[in-house]
C-alpha positions in Angstrom: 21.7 -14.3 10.7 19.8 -10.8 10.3 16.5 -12.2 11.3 15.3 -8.5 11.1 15.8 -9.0 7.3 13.9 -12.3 7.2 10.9 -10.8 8.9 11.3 -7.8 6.2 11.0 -10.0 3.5 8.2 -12.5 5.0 6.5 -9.2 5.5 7.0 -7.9 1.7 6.4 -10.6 0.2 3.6 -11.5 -2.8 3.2 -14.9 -0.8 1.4 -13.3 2.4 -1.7 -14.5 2.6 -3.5 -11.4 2.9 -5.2 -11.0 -0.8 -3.4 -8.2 -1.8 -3.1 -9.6 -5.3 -6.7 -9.3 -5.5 -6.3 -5.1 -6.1 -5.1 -3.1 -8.8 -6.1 0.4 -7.5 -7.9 1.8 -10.5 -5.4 0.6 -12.7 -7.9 -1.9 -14.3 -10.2 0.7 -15.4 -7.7 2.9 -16.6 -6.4 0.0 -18.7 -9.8 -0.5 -20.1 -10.8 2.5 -20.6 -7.8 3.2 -22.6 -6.3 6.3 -21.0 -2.9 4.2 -20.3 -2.8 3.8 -24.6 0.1 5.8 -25.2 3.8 4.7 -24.8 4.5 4.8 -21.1 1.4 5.8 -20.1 1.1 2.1 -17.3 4.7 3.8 -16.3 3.6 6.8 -15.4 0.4 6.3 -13.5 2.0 3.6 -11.9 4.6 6.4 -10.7 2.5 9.1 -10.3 0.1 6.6 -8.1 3.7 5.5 -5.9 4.4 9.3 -5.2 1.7 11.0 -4.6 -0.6 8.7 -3.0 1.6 5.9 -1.5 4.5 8.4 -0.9 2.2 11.2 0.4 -0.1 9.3 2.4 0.4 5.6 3.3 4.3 6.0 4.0 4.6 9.0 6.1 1.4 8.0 8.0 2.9 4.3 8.5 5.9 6.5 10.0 3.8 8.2 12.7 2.1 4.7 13.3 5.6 3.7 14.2 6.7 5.7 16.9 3.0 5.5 18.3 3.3 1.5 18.7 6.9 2.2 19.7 5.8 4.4 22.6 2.6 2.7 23.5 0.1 5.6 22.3 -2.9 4.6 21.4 -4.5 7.5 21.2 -2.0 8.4 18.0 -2.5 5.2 17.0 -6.6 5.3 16.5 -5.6 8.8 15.2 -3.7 8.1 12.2 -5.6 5.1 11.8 -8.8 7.3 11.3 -7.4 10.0 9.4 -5.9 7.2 6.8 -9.2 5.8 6.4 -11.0 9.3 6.0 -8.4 9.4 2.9 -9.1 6.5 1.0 -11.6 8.8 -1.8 -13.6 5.8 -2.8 -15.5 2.9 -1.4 -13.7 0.4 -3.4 -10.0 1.8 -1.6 -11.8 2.1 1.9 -13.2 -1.7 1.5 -9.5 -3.0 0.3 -7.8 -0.7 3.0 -9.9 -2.9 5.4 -10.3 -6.2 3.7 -6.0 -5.8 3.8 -5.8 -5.1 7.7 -8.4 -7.5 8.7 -6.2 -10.5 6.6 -3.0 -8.8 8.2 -4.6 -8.7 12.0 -5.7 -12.4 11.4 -2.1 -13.5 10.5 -0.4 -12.1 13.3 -3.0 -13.2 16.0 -2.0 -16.9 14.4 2.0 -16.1 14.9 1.0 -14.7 18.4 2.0 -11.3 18.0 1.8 -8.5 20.7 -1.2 -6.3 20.2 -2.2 -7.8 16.8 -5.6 -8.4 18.7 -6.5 -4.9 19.4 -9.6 -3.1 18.6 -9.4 0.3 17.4 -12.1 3.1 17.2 -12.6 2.3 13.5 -12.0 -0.7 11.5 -8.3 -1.5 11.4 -6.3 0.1 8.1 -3.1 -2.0 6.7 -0.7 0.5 7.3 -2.0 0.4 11.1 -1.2 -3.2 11.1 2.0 -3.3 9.2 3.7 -0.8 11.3 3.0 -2.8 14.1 4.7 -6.2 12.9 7.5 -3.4 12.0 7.9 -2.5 15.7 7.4 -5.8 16.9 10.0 -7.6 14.6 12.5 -4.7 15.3 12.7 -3.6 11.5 14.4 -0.2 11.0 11.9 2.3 10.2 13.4 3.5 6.7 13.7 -0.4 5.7 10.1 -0.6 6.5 9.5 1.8 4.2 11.0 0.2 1.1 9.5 -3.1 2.1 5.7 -1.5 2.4 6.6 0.0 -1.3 7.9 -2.8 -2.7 5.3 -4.8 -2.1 3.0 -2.5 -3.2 4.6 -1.8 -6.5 5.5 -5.7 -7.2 1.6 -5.9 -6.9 0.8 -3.5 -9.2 3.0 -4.9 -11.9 1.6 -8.3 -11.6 -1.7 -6.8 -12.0 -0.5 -5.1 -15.0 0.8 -8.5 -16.3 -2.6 -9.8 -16.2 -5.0 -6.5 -16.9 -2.4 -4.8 -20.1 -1.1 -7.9 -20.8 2.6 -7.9 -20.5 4.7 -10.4 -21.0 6.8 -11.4 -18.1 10.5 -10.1 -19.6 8.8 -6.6 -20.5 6.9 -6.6 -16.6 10.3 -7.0 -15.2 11.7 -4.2 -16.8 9.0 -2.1 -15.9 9.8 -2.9 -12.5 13.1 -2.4 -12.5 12.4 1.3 -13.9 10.2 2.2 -11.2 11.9 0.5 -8.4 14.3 3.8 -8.9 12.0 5.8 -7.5 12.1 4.0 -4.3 14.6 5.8 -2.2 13.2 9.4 -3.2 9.7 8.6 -2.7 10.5 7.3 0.8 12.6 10.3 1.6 9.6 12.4 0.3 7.8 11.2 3.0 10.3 11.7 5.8 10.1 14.8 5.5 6.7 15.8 5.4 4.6 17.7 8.1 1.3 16.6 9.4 -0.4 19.1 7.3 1.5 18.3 4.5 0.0 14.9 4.4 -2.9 13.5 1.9 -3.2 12.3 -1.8 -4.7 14.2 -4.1 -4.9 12.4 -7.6 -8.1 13.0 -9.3 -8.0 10.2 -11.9 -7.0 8.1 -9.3 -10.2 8.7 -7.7 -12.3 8.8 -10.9 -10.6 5.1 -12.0 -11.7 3.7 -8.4 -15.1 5.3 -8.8 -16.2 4.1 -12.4 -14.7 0.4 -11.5 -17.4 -0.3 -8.5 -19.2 -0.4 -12.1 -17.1 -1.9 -14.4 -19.3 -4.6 -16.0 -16.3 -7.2 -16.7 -13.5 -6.8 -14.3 -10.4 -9.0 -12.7 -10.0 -7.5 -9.6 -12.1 -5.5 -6.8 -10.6 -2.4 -6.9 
């Protein structure tokens, strides 16, 4: 039995209770706003949100946050845990980065897990935590990887099942076009340096912005 799978996919998956369905990341107001209109406009901010702000941020700062659990630094740890936060452009993606890790740090305490009870300088981020069930449950680093995008690309197609809408047959193909871009992405962000590292999508920000005041809205961010 590869129990390092098992933990992979109870780590992935939609049915961790840690809210995460409650997000769609500017999406919503880009939805409503109508800039997603024409044909495959949901695909590509959908992609262009995976690689260059998941794949140039969250993932190559969830690898550092690996090898600093791995060798016991803290001091990288409260590092990259800072820097990630100082990233997040709106208020709307700092409060979700947090409301995510404190759900996350609550789960593992329950299942008893080394260190899930630590207090950082700042407000723990979900990367910080999800790294950490990575090291602790012995999952491979690039696996990690995929399973972190995964489940934050399955999320934003659910969301765009609810917010476009699409029917179920047309969401899965949708996901099955962007799950291509999986390996690359993750690659990507192998490869970067430290400098190299930071998002820098302007809509992105502007979507995230304008929905804090969205007057009729599904989700918080």
């Amino acid at each position: 039995m590869n129990k390092k799978l098992l933990h992979l996919l109870h780590l992935a998956s939609p049915a961790l209770p840690i809210g995460a369905y409650a997000y769609s990341q500017g999406q919503e107001y880009a939805v409503e706003s109508g800039w997603l209109k024409e044909e495959g406009g949901l695909s590509e901010w959908i992609a262009g949100v995976l690689q260059y702000s998941v794949g140039c941020l969250d993932l190559p700062i969830l690898q550092r946050l690996y090898c600093a659990w791995q060798s016991g630094n803290i001091e990288q740890v409260n590092a990259w845990n800072s820097f990630i936060r100082a990233n997040r452009e709106t208020s709307e993606l700092l409060l979700e980065d947090e409301q995510l890790g404190q759900a996350l740090q609550r789960l593992l305490i329950s299942l008893e897990m080394e260190s899930a009870d630590i207090t950082l300088e700042s407000p723990v981020s979900f990367v910080s935590l999800f790294s950490l069930a990575g090291v602790r449950w012995q999952i491979d680093i690039e696996d990690l990887m995929q399973g972190f995008v995964w489940s934050w690309l399955e999320n934003q197609v659910a969301a765009a099942t609810k917010i476009v809408p699409l029917g179920q047959t047309h969401a899965q193909k949708l996901l099955m076009e962007l799950m291509g871009l999986i390996p690359d992405v993750c690659e990507t962000a192998k490869g970067l340096a430290d400098r190299d590292i930071g998002v820098g999508l302007p809509a992105l920000a502007i979507a995230s912005s304008r929905h804090e005041r969205q007057y009729s809205r599904l989700f918080r961010s």
